[in-house]
Each structure stands twice: as structure tokens, then as C-alpha cells.
N, C-alpha and C positions, 0 to 999 in steps of 0.2 A: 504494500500500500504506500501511497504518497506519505513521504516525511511531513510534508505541511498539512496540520488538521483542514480538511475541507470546513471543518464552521469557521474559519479563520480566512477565507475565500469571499463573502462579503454575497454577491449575487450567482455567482457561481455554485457557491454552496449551499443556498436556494435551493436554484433548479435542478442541479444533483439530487439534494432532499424531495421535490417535486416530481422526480421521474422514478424514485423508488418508493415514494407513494402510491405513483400511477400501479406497480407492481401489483401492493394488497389491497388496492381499491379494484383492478382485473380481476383476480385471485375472486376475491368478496362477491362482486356482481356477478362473474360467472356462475357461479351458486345459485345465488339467490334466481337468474334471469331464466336457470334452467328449472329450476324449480317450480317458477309456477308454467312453465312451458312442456312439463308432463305429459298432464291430461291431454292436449292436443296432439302432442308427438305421439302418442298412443292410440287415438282414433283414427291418426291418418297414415299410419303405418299399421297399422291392426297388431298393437301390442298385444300381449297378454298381461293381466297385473303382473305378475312373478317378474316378466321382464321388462317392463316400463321400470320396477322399483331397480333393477339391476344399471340401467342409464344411469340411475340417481349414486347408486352404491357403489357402483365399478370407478367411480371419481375418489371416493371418499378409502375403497382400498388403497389406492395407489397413494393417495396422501397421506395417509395415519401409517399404511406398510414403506415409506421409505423415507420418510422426513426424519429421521433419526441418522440414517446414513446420509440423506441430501447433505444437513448441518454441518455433519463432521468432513463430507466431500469439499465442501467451501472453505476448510480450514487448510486441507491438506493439498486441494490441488486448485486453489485460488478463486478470492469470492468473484472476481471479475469475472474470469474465466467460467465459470459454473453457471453464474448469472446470466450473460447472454447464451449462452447454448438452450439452457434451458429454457429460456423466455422464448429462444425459436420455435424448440420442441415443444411450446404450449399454443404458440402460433400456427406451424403446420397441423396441430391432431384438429385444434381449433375446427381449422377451416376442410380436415378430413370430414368431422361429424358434423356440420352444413351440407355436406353431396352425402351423405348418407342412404343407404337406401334399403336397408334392411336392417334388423335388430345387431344384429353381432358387430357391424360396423361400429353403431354408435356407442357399443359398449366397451370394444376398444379404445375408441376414440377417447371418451372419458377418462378410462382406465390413464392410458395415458400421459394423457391431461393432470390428471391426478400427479402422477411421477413426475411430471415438469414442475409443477408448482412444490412437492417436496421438495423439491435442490432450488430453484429459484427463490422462494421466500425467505428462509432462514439464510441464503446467501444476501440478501438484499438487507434484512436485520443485521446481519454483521457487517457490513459495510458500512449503513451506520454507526456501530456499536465502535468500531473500527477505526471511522473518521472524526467522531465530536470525540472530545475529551469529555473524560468521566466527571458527572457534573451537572450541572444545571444545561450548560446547553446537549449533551445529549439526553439528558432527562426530555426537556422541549420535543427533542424529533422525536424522540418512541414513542412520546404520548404523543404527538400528528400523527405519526405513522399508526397507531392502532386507532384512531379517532378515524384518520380515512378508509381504513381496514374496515369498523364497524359501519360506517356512512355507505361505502359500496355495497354492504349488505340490503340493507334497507332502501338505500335507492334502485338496485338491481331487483328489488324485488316489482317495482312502478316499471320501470324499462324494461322490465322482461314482459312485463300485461302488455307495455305499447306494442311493442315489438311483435309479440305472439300473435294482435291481429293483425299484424301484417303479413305475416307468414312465421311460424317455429324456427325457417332457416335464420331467421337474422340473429336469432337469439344466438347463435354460433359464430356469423359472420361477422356482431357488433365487436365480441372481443378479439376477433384478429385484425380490424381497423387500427382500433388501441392497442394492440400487443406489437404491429408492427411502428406507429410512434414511437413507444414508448424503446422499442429497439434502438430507432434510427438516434431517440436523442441518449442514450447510454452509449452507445459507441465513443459520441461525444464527448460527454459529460464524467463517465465513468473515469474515478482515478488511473491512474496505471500503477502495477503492482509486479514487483520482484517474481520472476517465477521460480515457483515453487521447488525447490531441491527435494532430488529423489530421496526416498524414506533408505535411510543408512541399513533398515533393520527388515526392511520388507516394508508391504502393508498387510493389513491384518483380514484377508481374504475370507478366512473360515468366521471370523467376527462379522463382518459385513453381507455373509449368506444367511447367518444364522440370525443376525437383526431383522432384515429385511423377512426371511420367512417366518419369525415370532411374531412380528409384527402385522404382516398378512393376517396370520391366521388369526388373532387376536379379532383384529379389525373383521374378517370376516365372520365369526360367532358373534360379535355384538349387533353386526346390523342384518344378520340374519334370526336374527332375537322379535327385532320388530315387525316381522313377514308371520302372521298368525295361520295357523291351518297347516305347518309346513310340521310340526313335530319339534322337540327341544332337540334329539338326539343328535343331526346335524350340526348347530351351533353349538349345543354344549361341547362334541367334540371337537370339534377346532378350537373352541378356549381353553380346553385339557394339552392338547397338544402345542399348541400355542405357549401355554405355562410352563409345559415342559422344556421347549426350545430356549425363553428365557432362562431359566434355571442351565441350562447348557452354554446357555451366549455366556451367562456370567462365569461358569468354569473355564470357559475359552479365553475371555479379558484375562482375569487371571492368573492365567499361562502364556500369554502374547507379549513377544518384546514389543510389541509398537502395536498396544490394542485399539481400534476404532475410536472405544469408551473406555479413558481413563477410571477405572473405578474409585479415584480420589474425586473426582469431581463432586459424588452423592455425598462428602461431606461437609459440603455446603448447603448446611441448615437451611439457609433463606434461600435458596434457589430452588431449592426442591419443595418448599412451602409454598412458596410461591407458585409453581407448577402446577402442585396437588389443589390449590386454589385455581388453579386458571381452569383447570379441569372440571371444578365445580361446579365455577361463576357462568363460561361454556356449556355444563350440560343443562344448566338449571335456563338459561337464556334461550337458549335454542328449541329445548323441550317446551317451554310456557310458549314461545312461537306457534312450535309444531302445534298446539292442540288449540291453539288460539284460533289458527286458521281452522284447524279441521271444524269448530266450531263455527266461525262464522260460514264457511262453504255447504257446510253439509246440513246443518242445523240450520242456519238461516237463512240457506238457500243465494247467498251473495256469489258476483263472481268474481276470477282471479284478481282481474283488475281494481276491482272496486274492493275487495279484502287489501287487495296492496298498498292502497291510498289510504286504507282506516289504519296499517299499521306502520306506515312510513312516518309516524311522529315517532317511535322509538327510534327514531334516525336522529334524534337530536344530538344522542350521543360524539356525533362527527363536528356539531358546530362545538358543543359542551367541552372535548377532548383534548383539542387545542387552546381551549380559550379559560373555561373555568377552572379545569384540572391540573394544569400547570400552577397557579395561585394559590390553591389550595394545599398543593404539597409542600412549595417554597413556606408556607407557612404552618403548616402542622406534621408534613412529613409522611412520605409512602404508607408504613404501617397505619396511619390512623385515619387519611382517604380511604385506605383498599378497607380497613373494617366498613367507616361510615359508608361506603358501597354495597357490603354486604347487609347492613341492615334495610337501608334501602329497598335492595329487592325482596328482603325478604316483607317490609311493608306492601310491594308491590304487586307481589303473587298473592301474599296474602286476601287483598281488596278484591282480589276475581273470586275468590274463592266461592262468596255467591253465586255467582253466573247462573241467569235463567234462561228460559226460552226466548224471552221477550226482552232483555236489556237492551235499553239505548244506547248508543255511542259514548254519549255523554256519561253513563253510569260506568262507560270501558276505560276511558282517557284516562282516567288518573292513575289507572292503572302500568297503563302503557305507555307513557310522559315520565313514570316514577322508574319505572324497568328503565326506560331508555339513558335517565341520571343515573342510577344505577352502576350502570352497564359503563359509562363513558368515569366516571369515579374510580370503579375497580382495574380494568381490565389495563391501560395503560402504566398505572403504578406497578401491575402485577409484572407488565414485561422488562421495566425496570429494576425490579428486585431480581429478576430472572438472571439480569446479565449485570448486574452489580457483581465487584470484586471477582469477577471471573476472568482468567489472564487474555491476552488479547490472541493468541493462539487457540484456543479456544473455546471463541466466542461462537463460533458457526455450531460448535455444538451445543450452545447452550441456547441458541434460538432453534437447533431442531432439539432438543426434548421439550422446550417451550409449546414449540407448533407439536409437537407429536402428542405430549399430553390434552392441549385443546383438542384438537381433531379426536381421539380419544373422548374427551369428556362431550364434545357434540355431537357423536354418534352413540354414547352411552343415555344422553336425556332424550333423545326424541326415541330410540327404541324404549327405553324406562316408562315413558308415556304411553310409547301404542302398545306398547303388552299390559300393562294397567287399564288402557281405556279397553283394549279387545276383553281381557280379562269380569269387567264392569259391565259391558255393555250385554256378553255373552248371555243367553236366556230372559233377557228382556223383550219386553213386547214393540219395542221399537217407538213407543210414543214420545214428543217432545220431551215429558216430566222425566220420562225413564235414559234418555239419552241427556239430559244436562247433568244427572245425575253421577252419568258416568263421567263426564268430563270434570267434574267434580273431584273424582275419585283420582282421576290421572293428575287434578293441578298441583296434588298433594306432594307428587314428585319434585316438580321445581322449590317447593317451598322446603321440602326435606333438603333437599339438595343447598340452597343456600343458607339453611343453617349449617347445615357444615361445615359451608365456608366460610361462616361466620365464625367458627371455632377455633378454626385454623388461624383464619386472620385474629383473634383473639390472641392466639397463642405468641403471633409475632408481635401483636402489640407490646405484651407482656416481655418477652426476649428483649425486644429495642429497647425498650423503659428500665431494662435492669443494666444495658448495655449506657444507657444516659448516663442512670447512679454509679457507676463505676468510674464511670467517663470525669464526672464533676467530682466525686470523691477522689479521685488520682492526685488534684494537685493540692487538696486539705492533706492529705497524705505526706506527699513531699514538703508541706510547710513545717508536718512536727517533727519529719524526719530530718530534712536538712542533709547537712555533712555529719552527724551524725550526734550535733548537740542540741539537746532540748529547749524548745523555746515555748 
């Protein structure tokens, strides 16, 4: 990387900042734009459910099963270099799954998609992590960068309804528009960085098989959890097996001169709290989405687009991100945003918990205004804790177990919800009263879930506050010690 910090660049260091935005704000909308673009790719290709939900899920393998190795790829074989390959590679499958023409295409397509955006993203974190100095000014970009992150969600979810009546394909085509900008001005902009020196010891080959296929399989039991009618025996065993291969990755680390995952790294207490929070805050956000929607479509009979518009004010978290959240830390400090985050939401699920057949919008908002603060309070401080005091070598790895655990915890609350709601709804007679009941039953899930995090985040509150008292008792300390006479 450039000796000179890029925030020390003046407009330069902007637009850098600006085009690795553009990254997880692509990354974000892609999601969301395909998501509510589903149902239609599925009556004009004559899906079946099982493989409509596979378009959705063959994205979401490829990211949860290799954003652990992406991270540590960007350490070892250069974030620039990883960066744009794989921004192409999300470019090309992009605009494969737009000519589309049968199910298997598009589900490669995804898949792969999914694998671009492991190595891209957590390379794009680390370049930042990389270029501002530890500090308030890269505190600044990570909370942008996760504020645009959460804003592409939510606006991709309004641009994907536009889109879809214009035809499904564009929902494909819009982000290789963007992904090809966003190339053209990184070429530019992007630092230049020493290449990489070959590994003196190897690389850690059998570590990086056995990541990736833990990983998969993991990822594939969880979001085959949320497919009902399919039997537990399939997903339970890929999480069996799955647990296994981890328990194996880790005897592998621990035998490897030059292991993928440093197994020093997990003891950094706050990084990995932080994690197991981001997991949380993720599955509990996503899951209240998930059944938010199924409620308003299916219950209320609304359509995609006009569900997308009632839920595009949790997008404030993107204005909120940048603007309130920064403020608020410089003056009270990560750990005590990310709890007040977590209480938050959990005020915010809590308030739906009513939900009828017949609520107003109005009786919805403060629910989904309170999630959206929330959401822009926790999540940015969480990726700062993430990559605090982590050495600059790295850091690629500690934004991919970052992203591995979100991805991770958003595919664990929206499957958590639909096997609650299928679980709820099962043997009902199908009437209004008996279907709110059940969504009822599912919102339980995000509200579980962000107490958790709340605990968590508790915990570090408590760690920091004893790390203060030490900190301010050190130099009372040195006053009665002295040279070694009492005073």
C-alpha cells in the first residue's frame, strides 16, 4: 500500500473513499433488487419454489462459504489486486444471469456472484482499514462505509420494484452499469501496493479447502432450515458435517507453518464480540424484515413495490450512519453506541409485537424508523471494534470473519423466522386472526435475538469501563509510587 495515508490526500481520498462505497452499496442493492425480483423470475421462467428459493440461496453460499478465505486472500496476495479481479468476476456473472435462460444458469450465476463479493468486500474494508490511520478518521469511513452498505439495502429494495416492471433482466443489468464505473474509477483511484512476496513457508492449501468446504456446508444447513416440507435430515447433516470440518480446519491451523487463520487472532476479546454481535444485530434485522414483508404481501395483500416504499424509511440508517453516528461515538465511545443500539431494537421489535390484521402504516413507522436508528447506531461501531488493534497485515482477515459472521447471522434470522412462522402457522385454518398470530410467534425471534446482543454488548461495556478504571488509576498509582519515596 501507498506510504502516504490516502485520508491525508484531501479530494483524492474522497473519491477513493467514494468508489469503495460504490462496492457495498452494489454488494447491498444487488440483494435486496433480486429479492423482491423473485416472484416474477419465477413465473416467467416456470420456477418451481424449491428453485426460485435456490437463485436466492446459491448467492448467499458462495458468500458466507468463502469470505473467510476472500479476507485473508487480500492480505496475502494484495487488497488491490483481489479487489478488481473480483469486482470483474461480479461484473461478468452479473450480466451472465440477465441472458439467462433457464434455472441452472441463474443459479450459477448467483453462486458466483456470491464468490466475487467474498474476496471483493473485505478487500475493499481493508483498504480502508489500511489507508486512514487508526483513529477518528478511519472510525469516519467505516461508519460511511457501513451506512452506504445498509442504504443500498433499502434503496435496492424500491429499485428493484422499479426495475422488475420493466422487465427482471434489468435487475441484473443495473448492477453491471455500476460495477463497470465503479471498475473504471478504481483502476484510477486505487492506491498502488508493493506486490506481494511469495509465502517463504508455503500457503496453507489444506487450511483454505477445508475453510471454504466448512463453510459451504454450514451455510448450506442453515438456509436449507428455512425451505419447510423438505425434512430436517438434509440440513441437519451438512451442519454435522460442516462442524466437523471446522473442528478439523482448526487441527490443520495448528499444525500449519503459515496457517490461512492465525489462531492468535480469536484472542482478541473485542473483535470477536464484536463479530458474535454483528451476527446478532444481522440476524435479528434481517429476520424482522423477512416476516415484515411476508406480512405485509401475503396478509395484506400489498405489492412488491409498494411493500418497498413502506419499508425504505429503515433506510435512514444511511443518512443517520454518516452523520449522527460519528458524534455520538467521539463523545460517548463504541461500546456505549453499539449497546444504546441494541436497546433500540430491541424497543423496536418489541412495538410490532402487536401486529394485526388490520394495522395502519402509521401504527408500523415507529417501529421501522426505531429499527432503522437502531441499525445505523450498532452496526458501524460494530465494524470498528472489528478491526481495532488488529495489525495491518491482517486486516483482510478480520473484515472477512466480520462479513462471514454477518452473512452467517442473516441467513440464520430469516431461516429462524420461517421455520417459526411455518412451525405457527402449520394446522391453522388459515384465517386472518390465525395467520397474525403466527407472525406473532416468528417476531419473537428478532426480539430474542437482540437481547442477546444486548448482553454481549453489555459485556463490553462493562470490559471498557474496567479498562477506563485502570487506565485513570495508573497515574494515582505512579504519584505514590514515585522513584520509590512516599509522598
Amino acid at each position: 500500500m501507498s506510504s502516504v495515508p490516502v485520508a491525508r490526500r484531501s479530494g483524492r481520498g474522497w473519491a477513493l473513499l467514494l468508489v469503495l462505497c460504490g462496492t457495498i452499496f452494489l454488494e447491498g442493492s444487488d440483494v435486496a433488487m433480486l429479492a423482491v425480483a423473485v416472484p416474477t423470475i419465477r413465473a416467467d421462467l416456470g420456477l418451481t419454489t424449491g428453485t426460485a428459493a435456490w437463485v436466492m440461496s446459491g448467492y448467499v453460499l458462495g458468500y458466507a462459504g468463502f469470505t473467510l478465505l476472500g479476507g485473508r486472500a487480500a492480505d496475502l496476495l494484495g487488497r488491490r489486486r483481489m479487489f478488481l479481479i473480483w469486482l470483474g468476476v461480479f461484473l461478468v456473472f452479473s450480466a451472465l444471469g440477465a441472458f439467462a435462460i433457464d434455472a441452472w444458469m441463474l443459479v450459477v450465476a448467483r453462486f458466483v456472484t456470491g464468490v466475487a463479493a467474498a474476496f471483493m468486500t473485505p478487500a475493499a474494508m481493508s483498504i480502508i482499514t489500511t489507508s486512514y490511520p487508526e483513529g477518528p478518521q478511519r472510525d469516519k469511513a467505516l461508519l460511511v462505509f457501513a451506512g452506504v452498505g445498509a442504504g443500498g439495502f433499502s434503496l435496492g429494495l424500491v429499485i428493484g420494484g422499479l426495475l422488475t416492471e420493466l422487465g427482471w433482466r434489468w435487475v441484473f443489468l443495473a448492477p453491471v452499469f455500476l460495477a463497470a464505473a465503479i471498475l473504471l474509477a478504481a483502476l484510477r483511484l486505487l492506491p498502488a501496493e508493493a506486490r506481494p512476496e511469495p509465502a517463504t513457508r508455503g500457503y496453507d492449501l489444506g487450511g483454505a479447502a477445508g475453510a471454504a468446504a466448512a463453510m459451504l456446508l454450514l451455510a448450506y444447513g442453515i438456509v436449507r432450515l428455512e425451505h419447510r416440507g423438505e425434512g430436517l435430515g438434509p440440513p441437519l447433516g451438512a451442519l454435522a458435517a460442516g462442524s466437523a470440518l471446522v473442528a478439523a480446519f482448526i487441527v490443520i491451523e495448528r499444525h500449519s507453518k503459515a496457517p490461512l487463520v492465525p489462531l492468535a487472532i480469536f484472542r482478541k476479546t473485542a473483535m470477536v464480540r464484536a463479530d458474535l454481535a454483528a451476527l446478532l444485530l444481522l440476524g435479528a434485522f434481517f429476520g424482522f424484515q423477512f416476516i415484515v414483508t411476508l406480512y405485509l404481501q401475503e396478509l395484506r395483500g400489498w405489492s412488491p413495490l409498494r411493500t418497498a416504499i413502506a419499508l425504505i424509511v429503515m433506510g435512514c440508517d444511511a443518512v443517520l450512519a454518516p452523520t449522527l453516528t460519528p458524534r455520538l461515538v467521539n463523545r460517548y465511545g463504541n461500546d456505549r453506541v453499539i449497546f444504546g443500539g441494541f436497546l433500540l431494537a430491541i424497543v423496536a421489535y418489541g412495538l410490532f409485537l402487536p401486529v394485526g390484521p388490520e394495522w395502519s402504516y402509521a401504527a408500523m413507522f415507529p417501529s421501522l424508523i426505531i429499527a432503522g436508528t437502531a441499525f445505523a447506531l450498532a452496526y458501524g461501531p460494530l465494524t470498528i471494534a472489528a478491526t481495532e488493534s488488529v495489525a495491518k497485515g491482517e486486516q483482510g482477515l478480520a473484515g472477512g470473519l466480520l462479513y462471514t459472521f454477518t452473512q452467517f447471522g442473516s441467513a440464520v434470522g430469516i431461516s429462524a423466522v420461517s421455520a417459526v412462522y411455518g412451525i405457527a402457522a402449520a394446522g391453522t385454518d388459515g384465517s386472518p386472526d390465525a395467520v397474525s398470530d403466527a407472525y406473532r410467534t416468528a417476531l419473537i425471534v428478532p426480539v430474542v435475538m437482540v437481547l442477546m446482543g444486548a448482553a454481549v454488548a453489555a459485556f463490553g461495556l462493562r470490559t471498557a469501563g474496567a479498562a477506563r478504571r485502570r487506565k485513570s488509576a495508573a497515574p494515582a498509582a505512579r504519584d505514590k509510587v514515585g522513584d520509590g519515596v512516599p509522598r
